[in-house]
N, C-alpha and C positions, 0 to 999 in steps of 0.2 A: 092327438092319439097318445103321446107319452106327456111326460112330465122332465123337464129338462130346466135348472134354475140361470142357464145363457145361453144366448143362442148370437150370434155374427156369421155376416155375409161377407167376404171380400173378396174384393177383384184384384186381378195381376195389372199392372200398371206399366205403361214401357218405359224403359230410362227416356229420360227429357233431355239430356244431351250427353254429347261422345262424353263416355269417362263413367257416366249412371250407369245406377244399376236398375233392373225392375225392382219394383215393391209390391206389396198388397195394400187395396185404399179397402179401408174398411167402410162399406157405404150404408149399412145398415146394422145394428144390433137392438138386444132385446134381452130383459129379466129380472130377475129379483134383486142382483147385488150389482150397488151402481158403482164400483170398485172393476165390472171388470171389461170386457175391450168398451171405450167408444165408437160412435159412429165417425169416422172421417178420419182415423188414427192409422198411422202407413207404419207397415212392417215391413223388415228387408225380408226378402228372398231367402230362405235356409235356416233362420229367429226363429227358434221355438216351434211349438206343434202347427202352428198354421204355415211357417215360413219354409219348415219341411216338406209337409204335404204339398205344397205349391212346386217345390225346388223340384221334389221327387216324382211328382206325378200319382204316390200310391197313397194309401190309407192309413194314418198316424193315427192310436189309442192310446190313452195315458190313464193308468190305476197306481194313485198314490197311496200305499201304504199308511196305517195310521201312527203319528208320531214321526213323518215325512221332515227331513231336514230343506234348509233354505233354499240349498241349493236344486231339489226335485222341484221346490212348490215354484218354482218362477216358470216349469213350464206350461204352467196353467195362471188365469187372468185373476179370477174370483178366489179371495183370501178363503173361502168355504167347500172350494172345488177339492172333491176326490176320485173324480174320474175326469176322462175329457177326451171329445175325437174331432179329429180335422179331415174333410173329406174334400179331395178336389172335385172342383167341379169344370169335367171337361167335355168338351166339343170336336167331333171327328178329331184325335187324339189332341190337341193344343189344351191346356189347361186355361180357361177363365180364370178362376179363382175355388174357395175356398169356403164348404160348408163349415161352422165350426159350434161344438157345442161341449156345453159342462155340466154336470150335474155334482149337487152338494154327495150324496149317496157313492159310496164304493159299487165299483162294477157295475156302474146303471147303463151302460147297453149291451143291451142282450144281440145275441148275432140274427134274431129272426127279426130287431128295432132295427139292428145294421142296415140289412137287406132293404127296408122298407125308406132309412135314411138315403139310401144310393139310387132308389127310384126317382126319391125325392131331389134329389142331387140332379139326375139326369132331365128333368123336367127343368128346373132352373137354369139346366144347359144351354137348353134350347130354347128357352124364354129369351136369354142372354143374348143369343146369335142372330133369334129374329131380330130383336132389338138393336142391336150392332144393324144391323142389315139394315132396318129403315132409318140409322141416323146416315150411315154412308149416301144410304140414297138421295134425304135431302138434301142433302151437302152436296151434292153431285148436280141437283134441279138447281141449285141458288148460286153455282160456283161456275165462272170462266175455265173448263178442264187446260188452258192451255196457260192462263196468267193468273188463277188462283183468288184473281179478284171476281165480287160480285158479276152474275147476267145482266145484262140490259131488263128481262122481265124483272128480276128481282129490284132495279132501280126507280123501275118505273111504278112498282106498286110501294117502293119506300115514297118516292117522290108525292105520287098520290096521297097517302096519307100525312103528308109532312104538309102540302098542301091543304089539307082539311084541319090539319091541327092551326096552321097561320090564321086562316080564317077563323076558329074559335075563338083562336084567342084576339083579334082583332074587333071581337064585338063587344058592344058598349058594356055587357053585363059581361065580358070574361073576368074571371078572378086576375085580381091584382099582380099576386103569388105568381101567378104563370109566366112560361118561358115566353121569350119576346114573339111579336107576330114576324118573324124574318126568317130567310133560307136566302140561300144562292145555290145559284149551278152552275160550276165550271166546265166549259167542252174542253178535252186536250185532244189536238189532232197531230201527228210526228209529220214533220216535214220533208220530203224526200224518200218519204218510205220505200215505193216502190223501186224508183232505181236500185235501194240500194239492197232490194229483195231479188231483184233481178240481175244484178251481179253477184250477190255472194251467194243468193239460195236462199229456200225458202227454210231451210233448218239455222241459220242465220237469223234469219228475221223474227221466226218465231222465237229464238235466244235473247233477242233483244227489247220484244215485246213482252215477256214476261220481265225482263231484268225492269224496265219501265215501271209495269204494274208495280213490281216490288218498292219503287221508289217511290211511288205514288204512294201507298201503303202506309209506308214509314214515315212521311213527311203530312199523313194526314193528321187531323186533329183528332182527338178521341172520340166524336162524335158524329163524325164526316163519312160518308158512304164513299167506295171508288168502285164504279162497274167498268167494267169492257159494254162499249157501245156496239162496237162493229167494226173490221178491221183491224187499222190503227187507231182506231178512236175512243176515248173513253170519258166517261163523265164521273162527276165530285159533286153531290150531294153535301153542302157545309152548311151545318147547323150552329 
């Protein structure tokens, strides 16, 4: 519907550990001048027109004058930009991220393009959340809620397939190249568990079977599955 020479999508991003800050991952862009954001480029929180819009929650516009000094042109990406707006894109108040666009032209948005970018914004919103919403969900179908490792379903349809890969490649025409025809399964059962779920508690027990999981986890190989079986028990898919 208009004519914009960049255009970038970015998401808000949580700190990754105590001390982080969030940023914005920029997960998608688009345009004429390959000078200006990339896709997969992280900005901190409050940087410029996009880092504001995020920081602030409202709507950043930028019209650079012509014959604009250094230090204005750095709040825009594209060495050719003389307008530029950052539009949060938010969700029952929380900010996702960040529409962002430039144009080479002075004052190219007009406030009734505004309006029509903010619809536009609000539709991405909610693209965002349903999306959010079904990756939780799977994660919830394939995940132990209590030890964080894999379900037993989910093991058992790796297993299965890990099983029909042995067998291809154990046949006389499998390619050479191929991974070995081998797998093992480890069962790990704890010993004692119950007593010692029935003296300290069952908030106890559940503390120590996730601390479990977690060790299991850690000490796996990189390519090694760990599900929760049942109970105390769990299995190691080693590839």
């Amino acid at each position: 519907a208009f004519h914009y020479d960049h255009i970038a999508v970015a998401l808000v991003t949580p700190a990754a550990a105590e001390g982080d800050h969030p940023e914005l991952d920029v997960i998608a862009a688009a345009g004429a001048d390959r000078a200006g954001i990339s896709a997969r480029e992280r900005i901190p929180l409050g940087a410029g027109l996009l880092g504001r819009a995020a920081e602030t929650g409202d709507l950043q516009t930028l019209d650079l004058p012509a014959g604009a000094d250094s230090h204005l042109r750095q709040a825009v990406r594209c060495p050719q930009a003389h307008s530029a707006l950052a539009m949060p894109i938010r969700y029952a108040g929380q900010t996702l991220g960040v529409l962002h666009l430039e144009c080479h032209a002075a004052h190219g948005f007009a406030a009734d393009q505004i309006l029509v970018l903010q619809t536009l914004a609000d539709q991405i919103a909610v693209a965002l959340n349903h999306a959010t919403l079904f990756q939780q969900l799977q994660h919830q179908a394939v995940t132990d809620s209590l030890t964080g490792v894999k379900t037993r379903r989910f093991f058992m349809e790796a297993l299965q397939a890990e099983w029909r890969r042995a067998r291809a490649a154990a046949t006389a025409d499998a390619d050479p190249s191929a991974s070995p025809a081998s797998f093992a399964v480890v069962l790990v059962d704890l010993d004692e568990f119950k007593p010692l779920n029935d003296r300290y508690g069952h908030l106890e027990g559940d503390r120590i079977l996730a601390r479990v999981a977690r060790l299991l986890e850690q000490t796996r190989s990189g390519s090694s599955l760990v599900a929760r079986r049942r109970g105390d028990e769990f299995t190691i898919l080693v590839r």
